[in-house]
N, C-alpha and C positions, 0 to 999 in steps of 0.2 A: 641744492647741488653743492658737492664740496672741490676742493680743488687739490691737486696735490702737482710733486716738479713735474711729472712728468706729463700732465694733460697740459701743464702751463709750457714745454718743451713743444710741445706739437704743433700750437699756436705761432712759435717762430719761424721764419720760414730758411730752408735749409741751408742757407749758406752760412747762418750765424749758428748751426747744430755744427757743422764742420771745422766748421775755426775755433770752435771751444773743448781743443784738445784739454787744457790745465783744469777745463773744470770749473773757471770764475761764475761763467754765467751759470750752470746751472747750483753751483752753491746761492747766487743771489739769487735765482727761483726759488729756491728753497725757503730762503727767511719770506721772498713774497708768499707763498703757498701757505705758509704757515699764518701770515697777518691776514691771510684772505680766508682761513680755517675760524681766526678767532673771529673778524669780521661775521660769517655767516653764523656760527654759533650765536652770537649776540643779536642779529636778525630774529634767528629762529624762537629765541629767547623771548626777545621782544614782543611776536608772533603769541608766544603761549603766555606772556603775561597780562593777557588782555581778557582772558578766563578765571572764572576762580578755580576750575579743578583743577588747572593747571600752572597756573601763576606762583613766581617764588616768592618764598613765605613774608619778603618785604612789600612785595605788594599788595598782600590779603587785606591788610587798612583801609589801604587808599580807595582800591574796588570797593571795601565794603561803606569808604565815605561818600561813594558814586550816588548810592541808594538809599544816602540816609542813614545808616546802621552806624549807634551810638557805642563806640568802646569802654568796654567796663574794665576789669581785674583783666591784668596784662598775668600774670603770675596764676590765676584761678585754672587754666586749660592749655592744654596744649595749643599748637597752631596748625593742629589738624580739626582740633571739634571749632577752631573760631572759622574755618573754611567752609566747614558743613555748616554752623550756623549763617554764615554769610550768603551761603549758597541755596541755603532754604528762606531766605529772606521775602523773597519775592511770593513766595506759596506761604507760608506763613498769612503774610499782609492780607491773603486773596483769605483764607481760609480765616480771618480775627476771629479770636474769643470764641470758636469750638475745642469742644475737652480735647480730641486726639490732635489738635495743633497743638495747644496746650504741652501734653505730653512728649510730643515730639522737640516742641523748644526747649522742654525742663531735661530731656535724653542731651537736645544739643550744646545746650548753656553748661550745665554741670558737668557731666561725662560718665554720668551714673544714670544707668536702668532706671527707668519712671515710670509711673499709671497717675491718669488723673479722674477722678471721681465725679461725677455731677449728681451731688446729692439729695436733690429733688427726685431722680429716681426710684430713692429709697426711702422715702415717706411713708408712712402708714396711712392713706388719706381713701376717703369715697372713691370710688373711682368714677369717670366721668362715661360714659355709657355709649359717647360718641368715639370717645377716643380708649379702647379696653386695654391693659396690660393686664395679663392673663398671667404674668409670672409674678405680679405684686400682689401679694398675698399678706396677709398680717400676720399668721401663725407659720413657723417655720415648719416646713416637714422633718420631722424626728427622725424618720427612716431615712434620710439624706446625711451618713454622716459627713461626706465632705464638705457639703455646704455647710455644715454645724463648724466644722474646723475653722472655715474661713471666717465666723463671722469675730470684728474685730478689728480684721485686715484689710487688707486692698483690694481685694477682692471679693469684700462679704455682698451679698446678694441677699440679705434677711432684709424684709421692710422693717423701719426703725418709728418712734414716734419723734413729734418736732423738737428739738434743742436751739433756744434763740440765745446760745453764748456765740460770742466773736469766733472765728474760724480761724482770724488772722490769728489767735495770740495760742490756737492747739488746744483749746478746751472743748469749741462747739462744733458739730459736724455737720448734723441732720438739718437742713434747711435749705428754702428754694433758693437763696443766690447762692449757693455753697459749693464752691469747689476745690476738691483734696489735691494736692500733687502731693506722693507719695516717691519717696526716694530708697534706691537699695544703695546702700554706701558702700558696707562690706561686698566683695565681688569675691566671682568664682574661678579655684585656680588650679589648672590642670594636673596632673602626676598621673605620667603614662607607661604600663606596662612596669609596676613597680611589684617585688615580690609580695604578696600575700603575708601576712605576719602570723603563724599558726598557733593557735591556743594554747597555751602553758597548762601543760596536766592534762590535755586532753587524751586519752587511749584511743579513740578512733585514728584521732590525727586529723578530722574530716572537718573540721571547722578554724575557721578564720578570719583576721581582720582587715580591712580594707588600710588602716592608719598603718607608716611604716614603722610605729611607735609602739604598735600594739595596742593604740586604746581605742577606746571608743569617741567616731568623730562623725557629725550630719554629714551624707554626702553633699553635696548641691548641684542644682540643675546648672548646665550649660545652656545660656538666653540665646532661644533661635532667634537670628534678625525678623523684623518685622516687613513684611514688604511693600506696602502702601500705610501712605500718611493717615487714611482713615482709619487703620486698623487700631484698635486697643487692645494698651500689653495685656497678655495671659498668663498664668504661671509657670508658663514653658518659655516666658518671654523675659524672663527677672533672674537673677542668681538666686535664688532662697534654697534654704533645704528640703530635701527632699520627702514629703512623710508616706506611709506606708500607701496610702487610701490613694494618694496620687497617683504614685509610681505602678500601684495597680489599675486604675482606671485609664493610663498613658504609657503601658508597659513599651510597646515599638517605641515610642517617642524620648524617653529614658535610657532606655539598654541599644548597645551597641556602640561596632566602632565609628569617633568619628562625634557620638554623642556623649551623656552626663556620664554615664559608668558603663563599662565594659570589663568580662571574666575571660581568661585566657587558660586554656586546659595546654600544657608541654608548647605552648605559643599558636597553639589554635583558639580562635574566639566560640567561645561557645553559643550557641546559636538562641534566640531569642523564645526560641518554645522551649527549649528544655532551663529556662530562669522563670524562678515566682518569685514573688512578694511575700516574704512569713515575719509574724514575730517573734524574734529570736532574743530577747530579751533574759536578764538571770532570773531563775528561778527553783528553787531548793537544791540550790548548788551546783546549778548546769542551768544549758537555756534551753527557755518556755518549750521552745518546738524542736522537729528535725524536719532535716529537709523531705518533701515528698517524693515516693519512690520515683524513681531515674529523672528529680530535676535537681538544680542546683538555686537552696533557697538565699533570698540575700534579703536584710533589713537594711533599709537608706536611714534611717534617722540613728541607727549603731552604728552605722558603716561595719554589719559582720557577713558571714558568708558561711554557708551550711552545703556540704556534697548530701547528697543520699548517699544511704549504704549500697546501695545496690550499683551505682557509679565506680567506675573504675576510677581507682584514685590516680591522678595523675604527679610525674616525679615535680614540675612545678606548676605555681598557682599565681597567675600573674593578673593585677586590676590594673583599668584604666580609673579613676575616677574624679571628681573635681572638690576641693574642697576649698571653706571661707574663711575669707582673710581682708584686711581694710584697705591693704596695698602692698605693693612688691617687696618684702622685707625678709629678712633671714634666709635670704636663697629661694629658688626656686623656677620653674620653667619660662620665666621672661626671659628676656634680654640685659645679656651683662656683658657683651664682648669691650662696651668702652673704660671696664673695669682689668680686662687682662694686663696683667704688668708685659708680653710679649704676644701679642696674640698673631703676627706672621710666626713664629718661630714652631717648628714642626718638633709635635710635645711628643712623648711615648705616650702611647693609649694604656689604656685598662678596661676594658680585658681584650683589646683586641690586638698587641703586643704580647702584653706580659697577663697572668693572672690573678696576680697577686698586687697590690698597692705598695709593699716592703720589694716587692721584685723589682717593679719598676723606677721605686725612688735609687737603686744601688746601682740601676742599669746607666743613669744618668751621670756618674760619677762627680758627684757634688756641685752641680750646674743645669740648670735646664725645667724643664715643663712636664708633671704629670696631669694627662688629662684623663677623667672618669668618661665614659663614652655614652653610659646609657645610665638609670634608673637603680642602676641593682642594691644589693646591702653587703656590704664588707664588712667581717670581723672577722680582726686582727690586731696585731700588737704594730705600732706603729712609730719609726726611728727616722729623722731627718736630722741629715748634717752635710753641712753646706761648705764649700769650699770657701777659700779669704777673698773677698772685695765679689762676693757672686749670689746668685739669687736660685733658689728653688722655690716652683709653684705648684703646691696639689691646689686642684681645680678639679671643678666637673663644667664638662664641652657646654658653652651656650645651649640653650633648652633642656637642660640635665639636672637631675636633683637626687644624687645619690645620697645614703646612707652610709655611716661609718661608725658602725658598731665597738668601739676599741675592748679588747680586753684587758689592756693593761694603758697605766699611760702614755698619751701620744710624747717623747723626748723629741725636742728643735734644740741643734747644736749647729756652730757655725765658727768659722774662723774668723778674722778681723775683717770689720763689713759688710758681713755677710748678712743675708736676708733672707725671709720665709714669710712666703704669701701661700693663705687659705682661703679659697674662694670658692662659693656656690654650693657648699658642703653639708649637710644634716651630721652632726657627729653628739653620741650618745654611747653612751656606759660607762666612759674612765672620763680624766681631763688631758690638757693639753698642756705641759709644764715645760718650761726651759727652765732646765736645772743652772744651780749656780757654777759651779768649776767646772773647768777642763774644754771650755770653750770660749769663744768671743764674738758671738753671735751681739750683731746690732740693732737688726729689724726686725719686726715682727706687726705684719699688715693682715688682718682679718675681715674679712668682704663678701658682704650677701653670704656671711655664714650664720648658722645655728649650732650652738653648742647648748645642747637641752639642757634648759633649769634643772638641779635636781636630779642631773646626770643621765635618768631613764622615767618612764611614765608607768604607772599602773596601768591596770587595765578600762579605772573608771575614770583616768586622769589626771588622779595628783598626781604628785611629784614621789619618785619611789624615798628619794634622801634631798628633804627640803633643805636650801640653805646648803649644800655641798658646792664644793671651789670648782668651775669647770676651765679657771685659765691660771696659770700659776707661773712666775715672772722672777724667778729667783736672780738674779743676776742686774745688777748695776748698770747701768748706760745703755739699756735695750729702750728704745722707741716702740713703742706700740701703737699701732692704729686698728681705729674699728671706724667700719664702715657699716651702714643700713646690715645692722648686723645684731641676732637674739645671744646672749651669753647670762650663765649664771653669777655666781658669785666669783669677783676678780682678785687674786692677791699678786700684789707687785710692790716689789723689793724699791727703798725709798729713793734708791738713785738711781729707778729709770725714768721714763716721760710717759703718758698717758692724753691718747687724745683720740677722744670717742664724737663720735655724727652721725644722727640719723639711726640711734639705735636701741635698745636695749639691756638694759642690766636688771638682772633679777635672782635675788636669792629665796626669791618664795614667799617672803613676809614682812612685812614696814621694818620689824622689829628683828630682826637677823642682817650682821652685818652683812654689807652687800660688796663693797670694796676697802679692802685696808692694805696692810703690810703681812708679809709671809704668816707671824704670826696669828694674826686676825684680828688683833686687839689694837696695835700702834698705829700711824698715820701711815700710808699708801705714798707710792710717787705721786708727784704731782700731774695732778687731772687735768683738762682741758675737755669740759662737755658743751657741744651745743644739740639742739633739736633734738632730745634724746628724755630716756626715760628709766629711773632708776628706782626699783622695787627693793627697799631695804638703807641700813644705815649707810651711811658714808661717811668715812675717814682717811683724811689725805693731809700730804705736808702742806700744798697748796693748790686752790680752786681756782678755775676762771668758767663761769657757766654764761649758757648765751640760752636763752627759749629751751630750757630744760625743765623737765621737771624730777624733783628727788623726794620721793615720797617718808624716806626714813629719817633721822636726825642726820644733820651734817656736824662735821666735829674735823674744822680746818688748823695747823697749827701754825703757820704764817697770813696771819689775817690781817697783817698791812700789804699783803701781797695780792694781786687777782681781782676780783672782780664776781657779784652774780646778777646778772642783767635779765629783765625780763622772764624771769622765770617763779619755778615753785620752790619754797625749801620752809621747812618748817619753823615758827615762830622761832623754837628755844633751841636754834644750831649757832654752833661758832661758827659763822664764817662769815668770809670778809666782808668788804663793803656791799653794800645792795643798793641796785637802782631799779626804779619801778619792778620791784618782785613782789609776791603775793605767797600770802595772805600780807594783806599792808593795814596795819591799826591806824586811829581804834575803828573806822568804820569797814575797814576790809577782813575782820578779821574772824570771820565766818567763808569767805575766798577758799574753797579745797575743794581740788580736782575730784567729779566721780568716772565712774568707768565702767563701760558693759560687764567686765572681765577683768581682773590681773592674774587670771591661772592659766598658763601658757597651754595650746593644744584646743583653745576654744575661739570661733570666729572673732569673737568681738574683746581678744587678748590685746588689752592696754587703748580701747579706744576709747577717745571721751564720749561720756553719756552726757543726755539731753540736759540735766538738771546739775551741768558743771556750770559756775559763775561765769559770765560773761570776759570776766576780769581773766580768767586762764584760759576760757573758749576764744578770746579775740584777743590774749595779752602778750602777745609775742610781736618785736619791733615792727615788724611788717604786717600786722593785725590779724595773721594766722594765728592756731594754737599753739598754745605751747605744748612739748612734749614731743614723740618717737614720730606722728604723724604729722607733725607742721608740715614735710614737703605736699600733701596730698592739699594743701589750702582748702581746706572743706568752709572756714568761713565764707570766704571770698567766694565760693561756686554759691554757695546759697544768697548772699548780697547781690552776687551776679542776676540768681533767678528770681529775687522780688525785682527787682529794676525791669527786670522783661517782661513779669506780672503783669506790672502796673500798663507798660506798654500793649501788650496786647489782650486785655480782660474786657469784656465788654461792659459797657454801663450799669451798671448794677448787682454784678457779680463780684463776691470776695474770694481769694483763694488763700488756702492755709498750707501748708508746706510738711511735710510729716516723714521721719526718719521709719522705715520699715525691716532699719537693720542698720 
């Protein structure tokens, strides 16, 4: 019950309501009501911290020291999965050392989609007469090709014969104390209702790509929850890509809204019998197939889309679909409001204002907020100029992932202190320059943006112009920040500042300069990189690197200046002092980063692969990786999950641990 002046007025009895013409008493009701407000809040509070689903996050410890539960990596998870872990604590213990506990602790410790394997299943052995598995077979059926795909993965179901290698160290698998926990690292990430990208040169016009890029990208499943602890994940239950054989055998469970991919005919979803499954692959200079009459064909592992001719072609063609990525980076449908530079401040929309981008930044009058509303793709020629001591911010709205096709460069001009924030933005085809004269532009903050490598993508994924400038910094005393943000190659004039986090630089190739000075050749302002990842040379007046890594030569020209701590930079760079960096002679000096991918537009762009050195997989001050992904602490969730192993594996059982993406 809560209290306010006036229930506390009622309480008095009426001679003291009458004589308190001025009002004293019930102003002092007032400060009581309100201490009796905070009072019952803090009851209440009290009340719910005696729960774990509902207890604040200070006291999720202490609960979970009630029961015993040993805290690991305070930095590995959130303190929502240590809640859920806290909370299945108790079922856990009851359920020790079966695989779908197993599973479910490796879902709760890390925060990564899991399966755990019990590979005595999958022996090739006599079978025992009393006990028949009717599905363990030695010879794989041939006419099964999806079980043929699987085998390998997490879900092969082929009987294997015995391997007596260690399990713990990821050589041996097949054997009776053997158990896999398999992890999907890379996760799957929404883009809803984003336009259709139409085939260049096509003459129908009737085919399409799912990438806002125009290339070809895996779609990926969206991981239905699982709903009891006994269950074991499936591949409707994991983020993985999608391949043809699946999405045909699980067409309702794939298509539609709400699920992995969805087709929109003029903003109507197209209905699930009128979608196949084709391969639509190239082939003698067009693809393999067409769609079958009146469906609409779509290949998940191209991510393309095929009308029949016999379909009314409709004026737009809008996907939902999901695609892989290691984690929240270069924009996209998360959560980014605690990044808005003014996020009460009421923006002009696009397109629900204005419909143009240029319309709305002028409508602003060199102050104030453009916000992108939905998914769409804009091109246009794009011009910001900011009033003296003021800020303009194109933005796309929390949960939005526009594109911004430029066709000419984007110009930021500003008067004295003024500033320009770009947030949550896909931007592709020109770059974004602050020219040198005729303005006095100070800031310039870049956040959960993407400015495509290479300006634009092929259709198979390179880079249409490797190594091209996509930020360009003419102008002296401009601050630059970049945030969890992909960019090409950087040139910035020597007397601005430079301080990149959490991000990406990439000009395409080790050996292409990545960041320098206008002209490309001389030293760049001075840098300030941490947890970040630089694809190409680097040349700057002066470095301070923190858990970076810089794949190209570095070439500093104040090198009693700064600092490079903890990170990567190649043997023979200039640059200044180094503390514990790698490669570190003479016995380090084989230490070099490897990586799923460094070609931007493929899930596993700039992630460290299995067979990178310990020395850079755990060598950043906080025992994270070094590089773009240190905030994801992938070491520490896996440290996290042998410590729980051990705790919950039954006597004689090993388990191995295995990246499945």
């Amino acid at each position: 019950m809560s209290f306010d002046t006036q229930k506390l007025l009622t309480l008095l009895p009426p001679l003291y309501r009458l004589r308190d013409q001025g009002g004293t008493l019930e102003a002092l009701l007032t400060v009581l009501a309100e201490q009796i407000a905070v009072v019952e809040e803090n009851l209440d509070q009290l009340y719910d911290d005696q729960f774990i689903e509902t207890c604040a996050p200070w006291a999720v410890p202490y609960i979970g020291d009630l029961i015993g539960y040993r805290l690991v990596h305070g930095k590995a998870r959130g303190a929502g999965s240590r809640r859920a872990e806290i909370a299945h604590t108790i079922g856990f213990r009851r359920r020790k050392g079966t695989a779908s506990m197993l599973e479910r602790l490796a879902d709760d410790v890390t925060g990564w989609n899991a399966r755990a394997v019990e590979y005595f299943r999958l022996l090739a052995i006599t079978q025992y007469m009393n006990h028949k598995r009717l599905g363990n077979v030695y010879a794989p059926d041939l006419r099964d090709g999806l079980a043929l795909e699987r085998i390998g993965t997490a879900f092969d179901a082929v009987p294997h014969t015995l391997d007596v290698r260690r399990i713990v160290t990821q050589r041996g698998r097949y054997n009776i104390p053997n158990v896999g926990i398999f992890l999907w690292r890379i996760g799957a990430h929404r883009l809803a209702r984003s336009p259709a990208t139409a085939e260049p040169g096509d003459p129908t016009g009737r085919r399409f790509r799912f990438s806002p890029l125009g290339h070809d990208i895996p779609l990926y499943t969206l991981p239905a929850g699982e709903e009891d602890i006994a269950q074991f994940a499936e591949p409707i239950n994991v983020p993985a890509p999608i391949s043809r054989r699946q999405m045909h055998a699980r067409l309702a469970d794939c298509y539609g809204d709400g699920k992995s991919l969805a087709v929109w005919f003029d903003g109507i979803l197209v209905p699930v019998g009128k979608v196949c499954v084709c391969n639509l692959s190239d082939a003698a200079g067009g693809w393999a197939h067409e769609a079958p009459s009146s469906l609409v064909a779509i290949d998940p592992q191209l991510g393309r889309l095929a009308i029949a001719a016999d379909v009314a072609l409709p004026a737009r063609v809008s996907v939902t679909h999901h695609y892989g990525a290691p984690g929240e980076l270069g924009g996209g449908e998360y959560g980014r409001l605690a990044s808005f530079v003014a996020p009460d401040l009421a923006p002009v929309r696009v397109p629900d204002d204005h419909a143009t981008l240029q319309a709305a930044i002028n409508a602003l009058g060199g102050e104030g907020v453009v916000e992108i509303t939905n998914n769409g793709r804009y091109a246009e020629a794009i011009q910001i100029d900011v009033s003296a001591a003021k800020t303009i911010e194109l933005r796309a709205a929390n949960g939005r992932w526009p594109t911004l096709e430029l066709t000419a460069p984007m110009i930021l001009r500003g008067g004295d202190r003024a500033g320009v924030v770009l947030n949550g933005l896909l931007i592709a085809g020109d770059l974004v320059q602050v020219p040198a004269a005729g303005h006095e532009l100070r800031r310039l903050d870049l956040r959960h943006v993407t400015l495509v490598p290479g300006r634009r993508l092929l259709a198979d994924g390179r880079p249409e112009q490797p190594g091209a400038v996509s930020l360009e910094v003419d102008r002296a005393d401009v601050e630059v920040r970049i945030e969890r943000s992909i960019v090409g190659a950087i040139r910035v004039a020597p007397g601005a500042t430079v301080a990149v986090a959490d991000s990406i630089i990439d000009a395409c190739a080790r050996t292409v300069v990545a960041y320098a000075a206008i002209d490309g050749a001389a030293a760049g302002a001075p840098l300030a990189i941490r947890e970040s990842t630089v694809i190409g040379e680097t040349r700057a007046a002066k470095l301070d690197a923190s858990n970076a890594i810089l794949l190209g030569s570095v070439s500093v020209e104040r090198r009693q200046e700064g600092c490079a701590r903890f990170s990567f930079l190649p043997l023979e760079s200039a640059a200044p002092r180094r503390h514990r960096c790698q490669p570190a002679p003479p016995g380090g000096a084989g230490n070099v980063p490897h990586f799923t991918s460094l070609r931007y537009g493929v899930p596993g762009y700039c992630q460290l692969g299995p067979r990178t050195p310990q020395a850079i997989a755990r060598g950043a001050d906080d025992e994270s990786e070094m590089g773009v992904y240190h905030f994801l602490f992938q070491p520490q969730r896996e440290s996290d999950l042998a410590t729980r192993l051990d705790e919950y594996l039954r006597v004689g059982l090993q388990a191995g641990i295995f990246h499945e993406s």
